[in-house]
N, CA, C and O of each residue as an XYZ file, in Angstrom:
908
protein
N      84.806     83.346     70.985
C      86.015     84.096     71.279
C      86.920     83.282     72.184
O      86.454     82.489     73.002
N      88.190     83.484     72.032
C      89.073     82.652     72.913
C      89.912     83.461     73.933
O      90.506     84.481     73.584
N      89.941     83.095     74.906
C      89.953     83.900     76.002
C      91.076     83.545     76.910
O      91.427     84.130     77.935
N      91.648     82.330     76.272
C      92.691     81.561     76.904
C      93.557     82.366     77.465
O      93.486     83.475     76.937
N      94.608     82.297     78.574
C      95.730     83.002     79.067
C      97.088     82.714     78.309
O      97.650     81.619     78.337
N      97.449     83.584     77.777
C      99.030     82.973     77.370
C     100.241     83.412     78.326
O     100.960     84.217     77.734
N     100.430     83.291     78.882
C     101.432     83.625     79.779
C     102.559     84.319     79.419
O     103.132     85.197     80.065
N     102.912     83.751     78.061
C     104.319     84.114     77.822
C     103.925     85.664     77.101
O     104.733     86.580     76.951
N     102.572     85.686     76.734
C     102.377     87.225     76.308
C     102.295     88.073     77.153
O     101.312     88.133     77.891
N     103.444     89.029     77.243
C     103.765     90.104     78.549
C     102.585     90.969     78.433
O     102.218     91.603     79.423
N     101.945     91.058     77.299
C     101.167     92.768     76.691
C      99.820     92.415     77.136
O      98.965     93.293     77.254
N      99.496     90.791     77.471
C      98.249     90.688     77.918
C      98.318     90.205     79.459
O      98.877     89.236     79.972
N      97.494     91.309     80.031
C      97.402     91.204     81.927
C      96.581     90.300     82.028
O      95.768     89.860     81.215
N      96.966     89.841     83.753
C      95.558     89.053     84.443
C      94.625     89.852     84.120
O      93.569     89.568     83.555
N      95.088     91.118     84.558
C      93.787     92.012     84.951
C      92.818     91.880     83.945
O      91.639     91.593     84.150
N      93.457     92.146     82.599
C      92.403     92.132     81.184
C      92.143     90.974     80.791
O      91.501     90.962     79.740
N      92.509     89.491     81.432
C      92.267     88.194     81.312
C      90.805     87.896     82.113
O      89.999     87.085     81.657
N      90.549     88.685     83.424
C      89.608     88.335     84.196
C      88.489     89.316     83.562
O      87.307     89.097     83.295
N      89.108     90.219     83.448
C      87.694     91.008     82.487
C      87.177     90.507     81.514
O      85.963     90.307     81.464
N      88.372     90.068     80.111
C      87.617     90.003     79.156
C      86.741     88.289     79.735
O      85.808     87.932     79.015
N      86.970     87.688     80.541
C      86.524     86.631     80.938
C      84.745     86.676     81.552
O      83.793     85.998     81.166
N      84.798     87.707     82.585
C      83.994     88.454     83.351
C      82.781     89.057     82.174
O      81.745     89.444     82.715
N      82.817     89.151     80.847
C      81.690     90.490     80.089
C      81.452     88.771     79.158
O      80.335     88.307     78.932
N      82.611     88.163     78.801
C      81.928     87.064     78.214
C      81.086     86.209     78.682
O      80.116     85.885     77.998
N      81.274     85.736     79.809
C      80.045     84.993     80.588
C      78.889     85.752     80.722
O      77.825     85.433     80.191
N      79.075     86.906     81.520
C      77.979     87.998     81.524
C      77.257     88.372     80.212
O      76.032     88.253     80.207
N      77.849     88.788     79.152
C      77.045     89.014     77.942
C      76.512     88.178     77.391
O      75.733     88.494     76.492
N      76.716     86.830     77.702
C      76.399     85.466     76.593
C      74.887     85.606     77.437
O      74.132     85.095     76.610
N      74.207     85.922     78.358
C      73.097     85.508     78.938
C      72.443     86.998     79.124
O      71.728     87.381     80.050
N      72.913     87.764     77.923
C      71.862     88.819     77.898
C      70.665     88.610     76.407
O      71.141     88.094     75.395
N      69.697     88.890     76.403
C      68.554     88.392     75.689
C      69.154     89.538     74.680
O      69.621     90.676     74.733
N      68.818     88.421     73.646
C      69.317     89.661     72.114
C      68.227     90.566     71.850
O      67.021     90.537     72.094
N      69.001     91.378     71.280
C      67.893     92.990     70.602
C      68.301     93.845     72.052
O      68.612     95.034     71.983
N      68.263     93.052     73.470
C      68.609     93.958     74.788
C      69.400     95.375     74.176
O      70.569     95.324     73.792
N      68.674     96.497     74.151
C      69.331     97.819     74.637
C      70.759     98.328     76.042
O      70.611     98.711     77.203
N      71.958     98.102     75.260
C      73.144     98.179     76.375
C      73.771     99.422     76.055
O      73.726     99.796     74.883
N      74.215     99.960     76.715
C      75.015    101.485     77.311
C      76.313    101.542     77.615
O      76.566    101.554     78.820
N      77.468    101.591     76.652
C      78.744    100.847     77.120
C      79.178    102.006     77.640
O      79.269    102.842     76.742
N      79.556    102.525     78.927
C      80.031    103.479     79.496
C      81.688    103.813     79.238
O      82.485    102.894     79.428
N      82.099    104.924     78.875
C      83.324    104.424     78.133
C      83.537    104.177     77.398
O      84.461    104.777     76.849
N      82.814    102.956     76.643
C      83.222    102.126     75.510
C      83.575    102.737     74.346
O      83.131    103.876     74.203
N      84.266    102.284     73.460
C      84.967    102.207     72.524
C      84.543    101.652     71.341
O      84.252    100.464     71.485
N      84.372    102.160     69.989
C      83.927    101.193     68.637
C      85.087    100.752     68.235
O      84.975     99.671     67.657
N      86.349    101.216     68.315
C      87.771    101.106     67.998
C      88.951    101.278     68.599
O      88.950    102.359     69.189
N      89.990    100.679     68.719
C      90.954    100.120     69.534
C      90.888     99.663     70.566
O      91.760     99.832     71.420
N      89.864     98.992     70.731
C      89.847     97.889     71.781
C      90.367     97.514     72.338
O      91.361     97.112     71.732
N      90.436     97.175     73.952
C      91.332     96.531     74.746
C      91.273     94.896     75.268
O      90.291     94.454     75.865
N      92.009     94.394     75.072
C      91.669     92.675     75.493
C      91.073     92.201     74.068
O      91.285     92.745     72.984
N      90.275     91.055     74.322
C      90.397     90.366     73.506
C      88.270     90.215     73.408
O      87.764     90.046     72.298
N      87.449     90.302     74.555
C      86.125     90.889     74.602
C      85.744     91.904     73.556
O      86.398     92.928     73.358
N      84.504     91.527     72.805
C      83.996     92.818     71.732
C      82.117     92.959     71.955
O      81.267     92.281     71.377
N      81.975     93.673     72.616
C      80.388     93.387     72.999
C      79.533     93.606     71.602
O      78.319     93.447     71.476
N      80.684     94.100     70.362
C      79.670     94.319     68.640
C      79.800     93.607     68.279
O      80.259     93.889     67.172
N      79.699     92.007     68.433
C      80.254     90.541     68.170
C      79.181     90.455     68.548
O      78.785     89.494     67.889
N      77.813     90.971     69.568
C      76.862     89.826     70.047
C      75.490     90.480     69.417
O      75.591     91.502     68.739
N      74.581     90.052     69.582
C      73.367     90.406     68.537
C      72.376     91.623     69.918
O      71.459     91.222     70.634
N      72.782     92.648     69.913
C      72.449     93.563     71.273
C      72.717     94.817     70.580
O      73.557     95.010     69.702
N      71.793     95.743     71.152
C      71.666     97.683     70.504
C      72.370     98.168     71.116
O      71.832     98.910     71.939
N      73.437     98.139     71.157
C      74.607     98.948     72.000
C      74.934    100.327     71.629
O      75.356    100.667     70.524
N      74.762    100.925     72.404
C      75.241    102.714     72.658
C      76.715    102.729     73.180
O      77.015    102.026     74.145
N      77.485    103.386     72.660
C      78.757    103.455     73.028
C      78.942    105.226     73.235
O      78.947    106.202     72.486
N      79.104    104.941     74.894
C      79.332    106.764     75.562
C      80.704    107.015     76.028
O      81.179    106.184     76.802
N      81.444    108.067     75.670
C      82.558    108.638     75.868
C      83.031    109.651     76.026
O      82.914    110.225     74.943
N      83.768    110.609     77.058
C      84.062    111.868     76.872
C      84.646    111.732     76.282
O      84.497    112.812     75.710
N      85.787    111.008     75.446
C      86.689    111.689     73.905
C      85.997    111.115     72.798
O      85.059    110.319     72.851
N      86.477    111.534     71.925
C      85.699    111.336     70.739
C      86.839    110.347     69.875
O      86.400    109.513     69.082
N      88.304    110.497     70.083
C      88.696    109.461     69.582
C      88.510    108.545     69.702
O      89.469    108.196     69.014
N      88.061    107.590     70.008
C      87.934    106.378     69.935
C      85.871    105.874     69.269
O      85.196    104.845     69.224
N      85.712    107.078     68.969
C      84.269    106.769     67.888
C      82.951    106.180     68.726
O      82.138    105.319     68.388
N      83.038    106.874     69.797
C      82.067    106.845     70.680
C      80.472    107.048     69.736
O      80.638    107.680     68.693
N      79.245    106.662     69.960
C      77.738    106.783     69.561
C      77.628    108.657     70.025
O      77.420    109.700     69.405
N      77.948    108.206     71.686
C      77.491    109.483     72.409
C      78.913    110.216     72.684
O      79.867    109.499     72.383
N      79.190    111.253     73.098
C      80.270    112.029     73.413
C      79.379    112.701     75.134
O      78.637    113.682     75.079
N      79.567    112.202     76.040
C      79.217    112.479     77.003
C      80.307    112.548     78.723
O      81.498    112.252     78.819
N      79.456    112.988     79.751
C      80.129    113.284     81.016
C      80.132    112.031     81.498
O      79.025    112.296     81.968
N      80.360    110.614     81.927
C      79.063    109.853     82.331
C      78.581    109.995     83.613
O      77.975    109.049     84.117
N      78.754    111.052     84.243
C      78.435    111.439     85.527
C      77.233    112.077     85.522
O      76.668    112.314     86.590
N      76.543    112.533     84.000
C      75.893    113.124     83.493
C      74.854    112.517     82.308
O      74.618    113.375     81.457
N      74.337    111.524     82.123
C      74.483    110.466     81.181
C      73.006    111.563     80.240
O      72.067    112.131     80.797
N      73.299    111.522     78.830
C      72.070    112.482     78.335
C      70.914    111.451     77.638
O      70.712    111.405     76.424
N      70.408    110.873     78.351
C      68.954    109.786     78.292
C      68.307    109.927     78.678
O      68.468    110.481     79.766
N      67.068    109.645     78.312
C      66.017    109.794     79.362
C      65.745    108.338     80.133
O      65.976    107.300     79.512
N      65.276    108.293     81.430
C      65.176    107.705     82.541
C      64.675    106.455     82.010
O      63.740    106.509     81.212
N      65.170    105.326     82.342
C      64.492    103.600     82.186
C      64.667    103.422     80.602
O      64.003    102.600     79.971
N      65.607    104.254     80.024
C      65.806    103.401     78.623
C      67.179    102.482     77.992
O      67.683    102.372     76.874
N      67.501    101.840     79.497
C      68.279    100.901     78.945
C      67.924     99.579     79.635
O      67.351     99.542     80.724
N      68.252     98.628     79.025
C      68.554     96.994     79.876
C      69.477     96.774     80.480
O      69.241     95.916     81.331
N      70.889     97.269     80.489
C      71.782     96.368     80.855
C      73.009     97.914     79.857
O      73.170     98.398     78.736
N      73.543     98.050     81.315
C      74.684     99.280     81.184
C      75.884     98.187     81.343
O      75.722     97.037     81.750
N      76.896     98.665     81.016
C      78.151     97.870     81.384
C      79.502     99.240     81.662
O      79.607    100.165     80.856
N      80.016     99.176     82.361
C      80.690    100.188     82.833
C      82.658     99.229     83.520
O      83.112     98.918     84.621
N      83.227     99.127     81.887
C      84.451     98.615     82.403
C      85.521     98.977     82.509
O      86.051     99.620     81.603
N      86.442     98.539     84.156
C      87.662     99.422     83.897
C      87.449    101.037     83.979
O      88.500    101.594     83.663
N      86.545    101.842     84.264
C      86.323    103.055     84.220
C      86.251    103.968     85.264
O      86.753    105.088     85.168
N      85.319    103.347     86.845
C      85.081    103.982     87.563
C      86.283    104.178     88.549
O      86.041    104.673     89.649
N      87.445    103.854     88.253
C      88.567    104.273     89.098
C      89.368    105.982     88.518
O      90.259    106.759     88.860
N      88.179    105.794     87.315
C      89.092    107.173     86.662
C      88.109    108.227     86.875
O      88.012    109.190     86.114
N      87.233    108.019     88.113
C      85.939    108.884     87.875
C      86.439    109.099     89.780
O      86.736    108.236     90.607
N      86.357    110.477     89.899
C      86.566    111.469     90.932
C      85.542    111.027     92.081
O      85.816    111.011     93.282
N      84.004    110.579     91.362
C      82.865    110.968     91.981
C      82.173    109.708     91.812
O      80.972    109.902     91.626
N      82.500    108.482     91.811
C      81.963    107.104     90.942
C      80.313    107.282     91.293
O      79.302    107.087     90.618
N      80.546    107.765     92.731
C      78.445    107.544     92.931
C      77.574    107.865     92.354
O      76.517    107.249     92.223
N      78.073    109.612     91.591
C      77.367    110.270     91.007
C      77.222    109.066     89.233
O      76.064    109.010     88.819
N      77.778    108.640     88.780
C      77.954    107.472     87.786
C      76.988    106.062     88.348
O      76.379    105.282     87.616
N      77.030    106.044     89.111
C      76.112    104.590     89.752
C      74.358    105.236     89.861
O      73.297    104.613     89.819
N      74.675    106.954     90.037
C      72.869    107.032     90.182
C      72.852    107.742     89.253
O      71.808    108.390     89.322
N      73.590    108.101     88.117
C      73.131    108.451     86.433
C      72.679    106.748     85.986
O      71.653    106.553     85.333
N      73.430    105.785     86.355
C      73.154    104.612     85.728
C      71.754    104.204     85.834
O      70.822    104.168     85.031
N      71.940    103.797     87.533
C      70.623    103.749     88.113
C      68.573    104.378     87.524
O      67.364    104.160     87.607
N      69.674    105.233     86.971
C      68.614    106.172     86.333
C      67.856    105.641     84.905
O      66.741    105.203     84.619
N      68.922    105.893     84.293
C      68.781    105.166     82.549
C      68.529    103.551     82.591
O      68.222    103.191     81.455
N      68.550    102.553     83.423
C      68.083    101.271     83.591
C      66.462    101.120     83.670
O      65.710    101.732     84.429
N      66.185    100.335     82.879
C      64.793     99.937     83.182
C      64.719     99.308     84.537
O      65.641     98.701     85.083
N      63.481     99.525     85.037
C      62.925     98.060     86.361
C      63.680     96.951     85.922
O      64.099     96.948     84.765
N      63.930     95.939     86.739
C      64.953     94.856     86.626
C      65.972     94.518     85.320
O      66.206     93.437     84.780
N      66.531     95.992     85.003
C      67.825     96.055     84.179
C      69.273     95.655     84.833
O      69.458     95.568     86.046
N      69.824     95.528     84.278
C      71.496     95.072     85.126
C      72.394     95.866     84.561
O      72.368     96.365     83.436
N      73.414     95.984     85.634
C      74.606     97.039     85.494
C      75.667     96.181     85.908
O      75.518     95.381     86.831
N      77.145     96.359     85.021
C      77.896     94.792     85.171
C      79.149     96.245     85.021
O      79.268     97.232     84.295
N      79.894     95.635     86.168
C      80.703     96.311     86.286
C      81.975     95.617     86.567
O      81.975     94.644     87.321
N      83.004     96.024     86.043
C      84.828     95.534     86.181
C      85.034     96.732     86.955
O      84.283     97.706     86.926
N      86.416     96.588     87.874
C      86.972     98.047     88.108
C      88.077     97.086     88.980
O      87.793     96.087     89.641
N      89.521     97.736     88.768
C      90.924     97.069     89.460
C      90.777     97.612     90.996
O      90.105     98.499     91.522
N      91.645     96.737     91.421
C      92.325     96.669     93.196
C      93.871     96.750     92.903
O      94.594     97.656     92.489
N      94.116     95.310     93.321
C      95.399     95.348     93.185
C      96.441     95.406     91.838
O      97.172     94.495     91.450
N      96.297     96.621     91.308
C      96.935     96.897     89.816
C      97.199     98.101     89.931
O      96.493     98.946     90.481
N      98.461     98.292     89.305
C      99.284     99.835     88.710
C      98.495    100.856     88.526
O      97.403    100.687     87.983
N      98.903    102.068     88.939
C      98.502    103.284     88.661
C      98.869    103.359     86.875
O      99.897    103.309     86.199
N      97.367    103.509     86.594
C      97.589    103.885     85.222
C      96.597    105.382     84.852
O      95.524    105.497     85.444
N      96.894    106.118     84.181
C      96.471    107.468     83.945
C      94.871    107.461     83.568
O      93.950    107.146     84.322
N      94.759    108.038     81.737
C      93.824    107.156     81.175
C      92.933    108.665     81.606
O      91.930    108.308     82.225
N      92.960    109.665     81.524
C      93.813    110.356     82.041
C      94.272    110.757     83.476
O      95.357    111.292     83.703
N      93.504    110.502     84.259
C      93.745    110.206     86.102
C      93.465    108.778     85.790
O      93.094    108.064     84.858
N      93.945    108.703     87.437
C      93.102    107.340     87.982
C      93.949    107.586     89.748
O      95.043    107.728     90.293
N      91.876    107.458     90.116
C      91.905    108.469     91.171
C      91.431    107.378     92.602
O      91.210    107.759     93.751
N      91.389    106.297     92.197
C      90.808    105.526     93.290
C      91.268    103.627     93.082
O      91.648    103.041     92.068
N      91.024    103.085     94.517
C      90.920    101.639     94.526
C      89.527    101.403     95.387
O      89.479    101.953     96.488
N      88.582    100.751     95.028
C      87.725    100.482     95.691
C      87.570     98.811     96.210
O      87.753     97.827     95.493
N      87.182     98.817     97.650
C      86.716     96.983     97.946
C      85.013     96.848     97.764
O      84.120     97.694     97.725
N      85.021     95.294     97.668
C      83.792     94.922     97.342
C      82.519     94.914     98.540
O      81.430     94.349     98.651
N      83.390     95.953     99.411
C      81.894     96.875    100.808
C      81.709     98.010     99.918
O      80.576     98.361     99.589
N      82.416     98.410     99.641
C      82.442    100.036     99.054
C      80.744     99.604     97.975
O      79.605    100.059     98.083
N      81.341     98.551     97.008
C      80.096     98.345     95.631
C      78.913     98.004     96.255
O      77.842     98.496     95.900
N      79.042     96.951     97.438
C      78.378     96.392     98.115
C      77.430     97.816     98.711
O      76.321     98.050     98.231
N      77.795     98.340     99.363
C      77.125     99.604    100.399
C      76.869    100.727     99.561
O      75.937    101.416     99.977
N      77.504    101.202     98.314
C      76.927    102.261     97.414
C      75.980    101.907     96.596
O      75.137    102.769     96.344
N      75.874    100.844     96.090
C      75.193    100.174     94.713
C      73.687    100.203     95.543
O      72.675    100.835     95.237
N      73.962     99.102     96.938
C      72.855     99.636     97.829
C      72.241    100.689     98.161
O      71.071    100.361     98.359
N      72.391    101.874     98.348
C      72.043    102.764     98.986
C      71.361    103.453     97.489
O      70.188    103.824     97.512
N      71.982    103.555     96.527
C      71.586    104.213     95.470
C      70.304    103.558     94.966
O      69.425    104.225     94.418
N      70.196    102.050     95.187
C      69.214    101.555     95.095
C      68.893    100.532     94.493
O      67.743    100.105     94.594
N      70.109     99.715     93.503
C      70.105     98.505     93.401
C      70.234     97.532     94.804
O      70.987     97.582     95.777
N      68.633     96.231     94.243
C      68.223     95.652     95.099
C      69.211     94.123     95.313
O      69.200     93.514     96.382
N      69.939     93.717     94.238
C      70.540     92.904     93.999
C      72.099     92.600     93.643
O      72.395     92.767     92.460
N      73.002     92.226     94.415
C      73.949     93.042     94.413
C      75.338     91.938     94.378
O      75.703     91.372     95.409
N      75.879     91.778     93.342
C      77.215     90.453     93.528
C      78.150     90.801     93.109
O      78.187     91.325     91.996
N      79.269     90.620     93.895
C      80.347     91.153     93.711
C      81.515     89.850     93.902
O      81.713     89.460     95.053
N      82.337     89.142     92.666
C      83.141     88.689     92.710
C      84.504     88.922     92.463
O      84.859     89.646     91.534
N      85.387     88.302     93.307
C      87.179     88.920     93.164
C      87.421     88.399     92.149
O      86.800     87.383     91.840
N      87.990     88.709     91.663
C      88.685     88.110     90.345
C      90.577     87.839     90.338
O      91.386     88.721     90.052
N      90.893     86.556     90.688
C      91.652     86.090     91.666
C      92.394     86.515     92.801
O      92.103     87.478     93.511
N      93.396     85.731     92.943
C      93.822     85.770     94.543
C      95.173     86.197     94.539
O      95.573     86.829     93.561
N      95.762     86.005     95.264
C      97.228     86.028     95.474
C      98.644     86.013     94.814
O      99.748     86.557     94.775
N      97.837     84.998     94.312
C      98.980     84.062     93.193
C      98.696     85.269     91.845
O      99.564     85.943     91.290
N      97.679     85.267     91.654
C      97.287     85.717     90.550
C      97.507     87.479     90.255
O      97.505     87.913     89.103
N      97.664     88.252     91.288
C      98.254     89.293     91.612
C      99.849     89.661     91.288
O     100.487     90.664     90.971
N     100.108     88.270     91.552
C     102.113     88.374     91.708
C     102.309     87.532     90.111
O     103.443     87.389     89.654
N     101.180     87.057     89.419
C     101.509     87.108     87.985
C     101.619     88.479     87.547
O     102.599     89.208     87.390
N     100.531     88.634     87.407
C     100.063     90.160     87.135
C     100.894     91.194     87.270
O     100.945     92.018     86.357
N     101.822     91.371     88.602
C     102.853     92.107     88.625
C     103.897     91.971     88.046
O     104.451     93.011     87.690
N     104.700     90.385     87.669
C     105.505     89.746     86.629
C     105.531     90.281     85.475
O     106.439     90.906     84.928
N     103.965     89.879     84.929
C     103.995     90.152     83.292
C     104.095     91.465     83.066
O     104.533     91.928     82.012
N     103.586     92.337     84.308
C     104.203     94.038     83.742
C     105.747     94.446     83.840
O     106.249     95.357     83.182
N     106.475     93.584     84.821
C     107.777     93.910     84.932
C     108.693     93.650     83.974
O     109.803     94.151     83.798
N     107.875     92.465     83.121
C     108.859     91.834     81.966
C     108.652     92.584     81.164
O     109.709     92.922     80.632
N     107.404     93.293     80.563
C     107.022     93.825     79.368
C     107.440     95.590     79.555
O     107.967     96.228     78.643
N     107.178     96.028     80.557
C     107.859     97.035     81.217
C     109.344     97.511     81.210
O     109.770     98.469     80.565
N     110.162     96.583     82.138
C     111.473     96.283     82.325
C     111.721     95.614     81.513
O     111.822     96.090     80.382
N     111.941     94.117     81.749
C     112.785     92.924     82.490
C     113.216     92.867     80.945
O     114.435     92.865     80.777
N     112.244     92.809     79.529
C     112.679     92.773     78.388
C     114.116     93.351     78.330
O     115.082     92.790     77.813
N     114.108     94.242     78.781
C     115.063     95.255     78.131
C     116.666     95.601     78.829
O     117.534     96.387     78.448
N     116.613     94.258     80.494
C     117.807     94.169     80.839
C     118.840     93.557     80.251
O     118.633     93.178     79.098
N     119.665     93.397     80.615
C     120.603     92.226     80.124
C     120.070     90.934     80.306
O     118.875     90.698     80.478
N     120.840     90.228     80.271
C     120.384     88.168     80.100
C     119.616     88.505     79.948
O     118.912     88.015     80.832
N     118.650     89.519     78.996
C     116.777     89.313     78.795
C     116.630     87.964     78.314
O     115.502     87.544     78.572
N     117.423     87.049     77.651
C     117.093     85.583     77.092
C     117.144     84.584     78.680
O     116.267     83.722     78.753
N     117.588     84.635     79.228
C     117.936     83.855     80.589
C     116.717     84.361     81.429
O     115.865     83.639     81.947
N     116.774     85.599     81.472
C     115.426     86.307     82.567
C     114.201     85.595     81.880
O     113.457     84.847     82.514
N     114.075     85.814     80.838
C     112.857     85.311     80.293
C     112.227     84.232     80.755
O     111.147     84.215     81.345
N     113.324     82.792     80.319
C     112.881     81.907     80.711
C     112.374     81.722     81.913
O     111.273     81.194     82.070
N     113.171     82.165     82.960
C     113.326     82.156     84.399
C     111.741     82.284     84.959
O     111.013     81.446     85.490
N     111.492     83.916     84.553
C     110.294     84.693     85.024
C     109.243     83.772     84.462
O     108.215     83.539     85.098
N     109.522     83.160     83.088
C     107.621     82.365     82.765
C     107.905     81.089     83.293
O     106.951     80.311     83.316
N     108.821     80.748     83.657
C     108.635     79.048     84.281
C     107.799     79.540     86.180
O     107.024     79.019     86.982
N     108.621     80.836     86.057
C     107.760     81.011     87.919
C     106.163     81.570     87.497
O     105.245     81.248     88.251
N     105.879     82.367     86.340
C     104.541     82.738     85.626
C     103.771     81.100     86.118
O     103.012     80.842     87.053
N     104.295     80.307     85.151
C     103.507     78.869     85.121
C     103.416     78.256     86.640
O     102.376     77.723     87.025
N     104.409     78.352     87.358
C     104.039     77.951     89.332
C     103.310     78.796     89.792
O     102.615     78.397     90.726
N     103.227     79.508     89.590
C     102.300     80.667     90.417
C     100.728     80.853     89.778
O      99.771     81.354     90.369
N     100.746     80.379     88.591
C      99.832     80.437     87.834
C      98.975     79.280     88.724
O      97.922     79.496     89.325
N      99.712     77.981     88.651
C      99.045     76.723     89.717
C      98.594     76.681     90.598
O      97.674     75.966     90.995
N      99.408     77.779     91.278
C      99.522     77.879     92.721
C      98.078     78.068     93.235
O      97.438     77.473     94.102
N      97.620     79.656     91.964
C      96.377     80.401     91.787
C      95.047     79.107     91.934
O      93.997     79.244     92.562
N      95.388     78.166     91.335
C      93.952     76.963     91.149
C      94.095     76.146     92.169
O      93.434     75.157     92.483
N      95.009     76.636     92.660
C      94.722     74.775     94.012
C      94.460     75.202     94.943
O      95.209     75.861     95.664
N      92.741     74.779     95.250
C      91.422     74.929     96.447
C      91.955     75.325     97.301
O      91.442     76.365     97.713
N      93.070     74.907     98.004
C      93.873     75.168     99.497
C      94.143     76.731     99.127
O      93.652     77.531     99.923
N      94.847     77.258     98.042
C      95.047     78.461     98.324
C      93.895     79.428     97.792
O      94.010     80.602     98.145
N      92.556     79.026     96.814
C      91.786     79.887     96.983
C      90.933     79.811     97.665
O      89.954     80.510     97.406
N      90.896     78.693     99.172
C      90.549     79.349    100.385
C      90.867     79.655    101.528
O      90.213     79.763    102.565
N      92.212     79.832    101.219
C      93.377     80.510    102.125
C      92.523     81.801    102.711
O      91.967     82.528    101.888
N      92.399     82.126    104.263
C      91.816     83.250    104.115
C      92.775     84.419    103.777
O      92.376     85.205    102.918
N      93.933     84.626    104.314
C      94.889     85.639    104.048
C      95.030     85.668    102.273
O      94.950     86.768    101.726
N      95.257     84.328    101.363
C      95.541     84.573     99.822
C      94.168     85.100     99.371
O      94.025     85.665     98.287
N      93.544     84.973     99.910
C      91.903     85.246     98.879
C      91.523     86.330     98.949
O      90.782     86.887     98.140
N      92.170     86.963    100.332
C      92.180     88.459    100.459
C      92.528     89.628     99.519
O      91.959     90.720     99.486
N      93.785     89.121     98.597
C      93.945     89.924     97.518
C      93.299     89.562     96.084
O      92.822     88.429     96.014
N      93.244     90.117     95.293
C      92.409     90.189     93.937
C      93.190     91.481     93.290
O      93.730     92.491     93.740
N      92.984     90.963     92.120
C      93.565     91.899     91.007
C      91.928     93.209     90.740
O      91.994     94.389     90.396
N      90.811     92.480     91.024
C      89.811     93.263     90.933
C      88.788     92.720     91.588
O      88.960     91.986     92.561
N      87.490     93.066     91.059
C      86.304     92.764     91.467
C      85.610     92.632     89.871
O      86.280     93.036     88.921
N      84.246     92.050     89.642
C      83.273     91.728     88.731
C      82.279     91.994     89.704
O      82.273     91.502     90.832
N      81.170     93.035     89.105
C      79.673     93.617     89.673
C      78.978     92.959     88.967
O      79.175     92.683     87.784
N      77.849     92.564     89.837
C      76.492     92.474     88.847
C      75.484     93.264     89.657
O      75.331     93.172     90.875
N      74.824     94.042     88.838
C      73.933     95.209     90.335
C      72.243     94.761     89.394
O      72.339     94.946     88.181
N      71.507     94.482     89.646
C      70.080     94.217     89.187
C      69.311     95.778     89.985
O      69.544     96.130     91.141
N      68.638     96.312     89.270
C      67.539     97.248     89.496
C      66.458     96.940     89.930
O      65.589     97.797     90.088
């Protein structure tokens, strides 16, 4: 799968650049036949450019709506399994739309086998989007100190960029959003992806991703929680 960034495509975010980036590394090193639990997930209309029915894995796909052709039609706060029958849950993009995320981390907790993994995406610095709420921003103490307590022993939590990469992110929604649709949209255009491409740089050079103030922001976080 190609995962490349195009910049000049307004319709594709950082945000869904670091994800679909984030489940491809992560899924390529799950053992095939593995039993996975896509929380949320979707058999159809897919978001990004990631397809976890591309990899050779028994995937359950759980959803409270049914449009989108869910396996299970479920709460996932409520998950209807019985205890230790999965390997490896994946839960993306979701738990900001969940009221109660903990109660979701110890349904998970639950349905994981002994040393199963739970791989989780979820935004920071990104737009209020519905979907149908979206009720929270969480930092990586919050995953860090709940994931713990609930009872995963193993616990990593990476940002998924910095600064730079935030103020793309806000760009490509303003163009695809707005900026298309002002006047000089041919002049704006150019303008906005030549600063897309500096800022994009800005994002890779060592000095600023260990800036402590730039590194501070992130468009999200990437979980890996081991049981």
């Amino acid at each position: 799968m190609n995962n490349t960034l195009d910049l000049e495509n307004f319709s594709y975010s950082i945000r869904r650049y670091f994800v679909d980036q984030f489940y491809t590394q992560k899924v390529a090193q799950i053992a095939d036949g593995s039993c996975v639990l896509d929380l949320g997930g979707t058999k159809i209309l897919k978001r990004g450019k990631f397809d976890i029915g591309k990899y050779d894995l028994n995937v359950v796909y759980a959803n409270l709506t049914t449009n989108k052709k869910p396996d299970v039609q479920a709460d996932v706060a409520f998950i209807p399994f019985r205890s230790s029958s999965f390997d490896v849950i994946i839960c993306s993009e979701l738990l900001e739309h969940i009221a109660e995320p903990r109660y979701v981390l110890e349904e998970s907790y639950r349905v994981l086998r002994d040393g199963g993994i739970m791989l989780i995406c979820t935004p920071f610095l990104f737009r209020v989007h519905a979907d149908p709420y979206d009720y929270a921003r969480y930092t990586d103490y919050y995953w860090r100190t709940f994931l713990s307590q609930v009872g995963f022993r193993e616990i990593m939590v990476e940002n998924q960029g910095g600064f730079f990469a935030v103020m793309v992110d806000n760009l490509k929604t303003y163009m695809l959003k707005v900026g298309c649709q002002a006047p000089f949209r041919n002049l704006k255009t150019k303008m906005i992806t030549a600063l897309l491409h500096w800022m994009w740089r800005q994002e890779h050079k060592p000095k600023n991703q260990n800036h402590e103030i730039l590194k501070s922001y992130t468009t999200g976080y990437g979980v890996v929680a081991i049981k």
